[in-house]
N, CA and C atoms as an extended XYZ file, in Angstrom:
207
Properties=species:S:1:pos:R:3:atomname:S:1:resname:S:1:resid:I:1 pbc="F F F"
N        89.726       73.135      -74.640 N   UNK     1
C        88.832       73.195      -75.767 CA  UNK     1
C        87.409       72.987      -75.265 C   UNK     1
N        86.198       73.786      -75.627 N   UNK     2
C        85.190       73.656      -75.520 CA  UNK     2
C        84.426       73.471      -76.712 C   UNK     2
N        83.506       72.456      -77.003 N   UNK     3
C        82.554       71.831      -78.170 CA  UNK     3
C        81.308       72.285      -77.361 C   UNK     3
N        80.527       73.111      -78.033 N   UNK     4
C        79.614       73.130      -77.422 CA  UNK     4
C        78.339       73.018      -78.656 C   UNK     4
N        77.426       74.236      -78.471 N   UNK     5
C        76.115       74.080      -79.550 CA  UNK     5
C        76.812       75.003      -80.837 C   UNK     5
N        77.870       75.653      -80.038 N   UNK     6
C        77.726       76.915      -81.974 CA  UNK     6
C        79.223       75.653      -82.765 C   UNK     6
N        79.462       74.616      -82.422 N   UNK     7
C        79.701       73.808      -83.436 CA  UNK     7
C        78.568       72.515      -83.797 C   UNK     7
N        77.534       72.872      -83.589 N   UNK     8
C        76.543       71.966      -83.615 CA  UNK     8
C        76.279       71.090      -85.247 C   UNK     8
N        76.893       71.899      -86.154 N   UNK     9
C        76.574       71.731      -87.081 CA  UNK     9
C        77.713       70.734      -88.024 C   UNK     9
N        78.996       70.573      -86.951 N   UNK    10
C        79.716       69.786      -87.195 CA  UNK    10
C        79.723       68.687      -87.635 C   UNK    10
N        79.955       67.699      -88.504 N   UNK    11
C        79.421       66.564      -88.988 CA  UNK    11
C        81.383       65.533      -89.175 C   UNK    11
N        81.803       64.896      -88.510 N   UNK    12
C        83.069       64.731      -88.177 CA  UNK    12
C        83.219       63.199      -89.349 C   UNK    12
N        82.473       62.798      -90.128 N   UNK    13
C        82.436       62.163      -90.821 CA  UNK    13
C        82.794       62.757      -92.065 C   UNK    13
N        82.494       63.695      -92.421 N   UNK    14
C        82.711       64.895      -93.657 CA  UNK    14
C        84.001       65.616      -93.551 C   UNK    14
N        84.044       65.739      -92.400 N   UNK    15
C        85.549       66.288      -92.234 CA  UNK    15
C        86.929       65.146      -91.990 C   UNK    15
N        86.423       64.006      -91.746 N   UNK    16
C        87.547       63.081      -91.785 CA  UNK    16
C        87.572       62.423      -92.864 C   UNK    16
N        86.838       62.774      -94.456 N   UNK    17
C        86.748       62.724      -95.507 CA  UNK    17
C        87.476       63.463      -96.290 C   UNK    17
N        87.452       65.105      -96.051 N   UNK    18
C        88.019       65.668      -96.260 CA  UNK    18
C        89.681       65.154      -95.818 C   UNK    18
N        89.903       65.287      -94.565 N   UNK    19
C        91.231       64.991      -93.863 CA  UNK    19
C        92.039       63.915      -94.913 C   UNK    19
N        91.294       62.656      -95.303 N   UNK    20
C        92.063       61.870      -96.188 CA  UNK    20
C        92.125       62.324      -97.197 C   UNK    20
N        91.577       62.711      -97.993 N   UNK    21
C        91.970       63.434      -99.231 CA  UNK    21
C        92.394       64.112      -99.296 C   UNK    21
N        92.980       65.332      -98.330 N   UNK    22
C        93.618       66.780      -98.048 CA  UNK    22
C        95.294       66.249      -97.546 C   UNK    22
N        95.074       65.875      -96.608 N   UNK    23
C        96.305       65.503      -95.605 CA  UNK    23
C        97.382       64.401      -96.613 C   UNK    23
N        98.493       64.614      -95.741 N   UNK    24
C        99.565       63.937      -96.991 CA  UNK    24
C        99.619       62.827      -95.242 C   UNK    24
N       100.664       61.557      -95.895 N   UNK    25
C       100.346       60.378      -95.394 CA  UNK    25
C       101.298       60.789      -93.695 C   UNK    25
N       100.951       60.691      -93.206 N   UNK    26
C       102.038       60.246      -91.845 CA  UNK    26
C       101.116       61.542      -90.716 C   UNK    26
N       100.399       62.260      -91.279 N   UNK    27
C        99.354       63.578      -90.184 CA  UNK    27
C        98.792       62.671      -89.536 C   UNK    27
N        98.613       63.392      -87.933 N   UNK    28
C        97.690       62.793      -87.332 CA  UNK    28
C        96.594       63.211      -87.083 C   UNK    28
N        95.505       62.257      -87.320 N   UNK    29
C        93.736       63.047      -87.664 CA  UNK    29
C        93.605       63.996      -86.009 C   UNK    29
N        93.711       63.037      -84.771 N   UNK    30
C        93.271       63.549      -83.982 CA  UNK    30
C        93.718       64.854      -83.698 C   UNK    30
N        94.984       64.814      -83.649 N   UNK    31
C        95.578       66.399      -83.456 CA  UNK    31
C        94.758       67.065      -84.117 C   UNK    31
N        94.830       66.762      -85.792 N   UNK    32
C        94.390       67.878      -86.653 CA  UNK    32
C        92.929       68.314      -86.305 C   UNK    32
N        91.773       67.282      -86.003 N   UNK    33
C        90.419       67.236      -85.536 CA  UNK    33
C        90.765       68.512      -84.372 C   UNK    33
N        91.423       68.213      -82.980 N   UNK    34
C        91.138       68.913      -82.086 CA  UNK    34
C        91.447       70.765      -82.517 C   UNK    34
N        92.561       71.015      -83.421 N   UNK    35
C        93.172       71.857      -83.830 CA  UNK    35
C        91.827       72.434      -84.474 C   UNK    35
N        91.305       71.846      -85.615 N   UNK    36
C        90.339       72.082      -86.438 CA  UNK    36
C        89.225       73.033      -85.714 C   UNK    36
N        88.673       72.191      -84.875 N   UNK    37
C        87.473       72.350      -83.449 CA  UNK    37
C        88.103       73.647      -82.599 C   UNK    37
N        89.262       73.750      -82.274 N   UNK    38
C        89.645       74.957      -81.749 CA  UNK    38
C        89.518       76.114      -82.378 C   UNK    38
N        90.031       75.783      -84.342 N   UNK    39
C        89.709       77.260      -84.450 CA  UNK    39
C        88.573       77.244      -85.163 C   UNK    39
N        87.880       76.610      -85.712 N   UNK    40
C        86.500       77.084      -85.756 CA  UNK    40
C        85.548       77.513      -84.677 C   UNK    40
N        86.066       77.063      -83.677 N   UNK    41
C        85.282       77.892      -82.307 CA  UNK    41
C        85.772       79.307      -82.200 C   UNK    41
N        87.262       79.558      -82.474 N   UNK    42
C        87.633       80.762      -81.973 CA  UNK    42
C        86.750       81.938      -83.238 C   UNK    42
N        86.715       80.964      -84.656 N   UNK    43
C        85.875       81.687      -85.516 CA  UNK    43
C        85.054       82.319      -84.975 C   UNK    43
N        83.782       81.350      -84.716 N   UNK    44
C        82.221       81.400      -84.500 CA  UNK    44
C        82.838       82.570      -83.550 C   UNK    44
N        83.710       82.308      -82.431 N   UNK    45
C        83.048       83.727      -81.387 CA  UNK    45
C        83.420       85.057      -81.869 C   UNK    45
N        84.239       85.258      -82.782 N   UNK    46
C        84.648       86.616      -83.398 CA  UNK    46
C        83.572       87.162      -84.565 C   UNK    46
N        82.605       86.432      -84.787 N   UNK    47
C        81.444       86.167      -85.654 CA  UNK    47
C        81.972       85.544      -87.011 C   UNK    47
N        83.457       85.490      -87.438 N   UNK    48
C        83.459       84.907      -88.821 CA  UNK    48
C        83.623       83.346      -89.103 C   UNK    48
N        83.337       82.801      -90.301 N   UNK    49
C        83.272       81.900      -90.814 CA  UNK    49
C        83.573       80.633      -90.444 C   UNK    49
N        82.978       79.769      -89.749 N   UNK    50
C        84.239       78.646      -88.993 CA  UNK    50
C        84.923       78.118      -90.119 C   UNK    50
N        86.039       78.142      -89.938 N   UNK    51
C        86.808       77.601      -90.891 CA  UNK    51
C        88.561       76.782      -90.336 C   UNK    51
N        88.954       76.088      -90.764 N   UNK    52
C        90.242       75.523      -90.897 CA  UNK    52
C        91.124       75.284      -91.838 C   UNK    52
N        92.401       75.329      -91.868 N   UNK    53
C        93.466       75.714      -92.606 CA  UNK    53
C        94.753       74.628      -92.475 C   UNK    53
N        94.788       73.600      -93.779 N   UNK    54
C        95.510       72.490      -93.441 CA  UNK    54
C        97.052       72.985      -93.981 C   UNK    54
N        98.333       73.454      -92.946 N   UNK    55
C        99.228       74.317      -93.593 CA  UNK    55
C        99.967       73.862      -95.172 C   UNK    55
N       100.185       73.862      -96.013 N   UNK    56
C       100.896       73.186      -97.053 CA  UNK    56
C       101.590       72.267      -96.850 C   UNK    56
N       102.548       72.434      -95.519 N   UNK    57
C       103.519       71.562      -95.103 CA  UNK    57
C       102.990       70.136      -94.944 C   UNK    57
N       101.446       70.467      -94.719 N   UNK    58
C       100.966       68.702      -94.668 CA  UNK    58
C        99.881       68.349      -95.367 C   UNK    58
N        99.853       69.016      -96.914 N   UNK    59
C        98.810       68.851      -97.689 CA  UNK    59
C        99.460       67.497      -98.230 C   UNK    59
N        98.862       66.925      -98.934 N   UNK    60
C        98.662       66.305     -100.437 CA  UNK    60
C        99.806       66.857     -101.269 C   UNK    60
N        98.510       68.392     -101.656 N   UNK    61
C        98.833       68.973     -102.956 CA  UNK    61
C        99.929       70.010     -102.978 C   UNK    61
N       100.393       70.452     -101.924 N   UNK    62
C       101.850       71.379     -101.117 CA  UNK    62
C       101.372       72.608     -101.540 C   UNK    62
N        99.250       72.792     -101.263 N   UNK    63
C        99.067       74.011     -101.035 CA  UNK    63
C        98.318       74.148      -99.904 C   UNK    63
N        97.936       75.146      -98.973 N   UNK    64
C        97.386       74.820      -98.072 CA  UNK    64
C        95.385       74.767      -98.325 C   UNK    64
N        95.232       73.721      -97.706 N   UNK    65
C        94.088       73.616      -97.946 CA  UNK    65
C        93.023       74.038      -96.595 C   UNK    65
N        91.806       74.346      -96.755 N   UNK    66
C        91.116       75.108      -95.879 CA  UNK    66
C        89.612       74.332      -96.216 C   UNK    66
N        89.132       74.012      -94.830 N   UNK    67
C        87.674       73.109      -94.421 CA  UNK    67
C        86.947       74.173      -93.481 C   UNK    67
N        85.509       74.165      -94.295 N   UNK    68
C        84.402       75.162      -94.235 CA  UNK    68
C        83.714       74.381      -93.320 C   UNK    68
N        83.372       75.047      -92.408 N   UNK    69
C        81.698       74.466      -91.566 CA  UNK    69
C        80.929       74.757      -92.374 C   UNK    69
């Protein structure tokens, strides 16, 4: 995994905000963080949207939920 400047805009406080309110109890943040960071990088380089996709299987709400850069 590379973090470099085109996730610069990352703010990991907002997203581990999200994570508790999204994620159902027993996920683990870090995995999900590094997972997260992977594909919003693979986003940025294809030019679209950084984005992440929390599968249903470990929502909350047993839909899948999705975190915007």
């Amino acid at each position: 995994m590379t973090i470099n400047t085109t996730l610069k805009d990352f703010n990991e406080s907002e997203f581990r905000a999200w994570f508790d309110a999204t994620a159902r109890t027993g996920i683990d943040y870090d995995t999900t963080l590094r997972a997260a960071l992977d594909s919003m990088e693979r986003d940025h380089e294809i030019g679209a949207d950084p984005s992440y996709e929390l599968s249903k299987a470990y929502t909350k709400s047993g839909q899948p939920e999705t975190y915007w850069l």
